[in-house]
TORLUM-882141 format. One record per residue (C-alpha): residue in one letter; x, y, z. Coordinates in Angstrom, 1 decimal. Example, Ala and Ser with C-alpha at 12.3 -4.5 7.8 and 13.67 -1.06 7.14 Angstrom:
<rs>
+-----+--------+--------+--------+
| res |     c1 |     c2 |     c3 |
+-----+--------+--------+--------+
|   A |   12.3 |   -4.5 |    7.8 |
|   S |   13.7 |   -1.1 |    7.1 |
+-----+--------+--------+--------+
</rs>
This chain:
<rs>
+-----+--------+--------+--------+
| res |     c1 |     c2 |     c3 |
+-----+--------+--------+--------+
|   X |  136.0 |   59.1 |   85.3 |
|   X |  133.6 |   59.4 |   82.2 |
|   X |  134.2 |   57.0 |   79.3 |
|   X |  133.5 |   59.5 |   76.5 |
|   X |  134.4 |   62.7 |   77.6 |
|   X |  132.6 |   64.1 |   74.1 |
|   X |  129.3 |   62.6 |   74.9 |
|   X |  129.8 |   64.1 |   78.9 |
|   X |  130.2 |   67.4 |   77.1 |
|   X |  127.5 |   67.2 |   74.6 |
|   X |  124.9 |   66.1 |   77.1 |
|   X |  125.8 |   68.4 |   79.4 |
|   X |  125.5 |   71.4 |   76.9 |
|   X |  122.4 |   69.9 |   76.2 |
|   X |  121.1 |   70.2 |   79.4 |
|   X |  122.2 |   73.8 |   79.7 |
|   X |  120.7 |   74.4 |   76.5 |
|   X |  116.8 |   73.0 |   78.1 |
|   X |  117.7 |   75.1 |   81.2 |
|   X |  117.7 |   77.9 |   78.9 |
|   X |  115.2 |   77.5 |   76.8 |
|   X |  113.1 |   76.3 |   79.7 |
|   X |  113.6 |   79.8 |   81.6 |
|   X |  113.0 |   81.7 |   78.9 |
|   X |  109.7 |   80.4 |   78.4 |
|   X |  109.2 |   80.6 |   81.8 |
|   X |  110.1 |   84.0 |   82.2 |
|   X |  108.4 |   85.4 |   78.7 |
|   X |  104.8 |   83.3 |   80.7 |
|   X |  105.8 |   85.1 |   84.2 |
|   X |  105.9 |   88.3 |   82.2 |
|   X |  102.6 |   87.7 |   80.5 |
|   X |  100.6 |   87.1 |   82.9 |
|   X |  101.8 |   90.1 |   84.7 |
|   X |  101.8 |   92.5 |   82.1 |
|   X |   98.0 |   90.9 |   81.2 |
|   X |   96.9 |   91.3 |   85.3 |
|   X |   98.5 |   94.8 |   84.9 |
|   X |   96.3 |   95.9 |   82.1 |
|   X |   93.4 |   94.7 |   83.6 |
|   X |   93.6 |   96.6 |   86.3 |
|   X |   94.2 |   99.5 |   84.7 |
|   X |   91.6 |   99.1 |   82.9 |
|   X |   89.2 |   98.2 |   86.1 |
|   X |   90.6 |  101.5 |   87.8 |
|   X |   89.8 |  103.2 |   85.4 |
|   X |   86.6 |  102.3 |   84.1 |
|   X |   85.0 |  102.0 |   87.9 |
|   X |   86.1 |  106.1 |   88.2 |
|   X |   84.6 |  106.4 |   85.2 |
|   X |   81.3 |  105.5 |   85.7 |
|   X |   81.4 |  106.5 |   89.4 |
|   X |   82.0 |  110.0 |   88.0 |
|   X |   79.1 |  109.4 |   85.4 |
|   X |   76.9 |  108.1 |   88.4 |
|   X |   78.2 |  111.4 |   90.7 |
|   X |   76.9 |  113.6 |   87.9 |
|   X |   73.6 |  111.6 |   87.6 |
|   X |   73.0 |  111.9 |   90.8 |
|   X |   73.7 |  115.7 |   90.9 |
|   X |   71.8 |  116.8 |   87.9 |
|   X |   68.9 |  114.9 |   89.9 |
|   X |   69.5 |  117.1 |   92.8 |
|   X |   69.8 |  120.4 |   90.6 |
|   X |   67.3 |  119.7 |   88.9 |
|   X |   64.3 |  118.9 |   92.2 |
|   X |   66.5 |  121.8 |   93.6 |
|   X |   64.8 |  123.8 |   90.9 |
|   X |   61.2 |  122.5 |   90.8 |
|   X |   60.8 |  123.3 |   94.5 |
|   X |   59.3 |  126.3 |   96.5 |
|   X |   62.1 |  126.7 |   98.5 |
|   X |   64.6 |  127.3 |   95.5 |
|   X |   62.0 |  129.4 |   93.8 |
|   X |   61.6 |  131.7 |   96.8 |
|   X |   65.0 |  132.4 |   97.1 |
|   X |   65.5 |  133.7 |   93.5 |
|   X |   66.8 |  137.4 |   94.1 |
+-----+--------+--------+--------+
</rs>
């Protein structure tokens, strides 16, 4: 049996009270770090179709455009 029942029941609300707090910080980091990895790869998805698009449209104004300065294109002009 405890001696102090009081002091049982303090330090034991105590203790739920740092469980608590202690998961709440731990879940508010876990939530961070996910919502921060998230965004970043948001981000990376979107920005590497980006500028594969901008690099696919390089590429094929290139092609249009030795498409035009050749015979072969110019010969075929009806």
């Amino acid at each position: 049996m405890v001696n102090n029942p009081k002091e049982w029941m303090y330090s034991k609300i105590l203790l739920y009270r740092s469980n608590v707090l202690f998961m709440n910080f731990f879940s508010v980091f876990v939530c961070t770090i996910g919502t921060l990895f998230l965004v970043f790869a948001d981000v990376y998805v979107l920005a590497s179709a980006f500028f594969q698009s901008k690099k696919e449209k390089e590429t094929k104004f290139k092609h249009l455009h030795y498409q035009k300065r050749s015979w072969f294109f110019l010969a075929n002009i009806h």
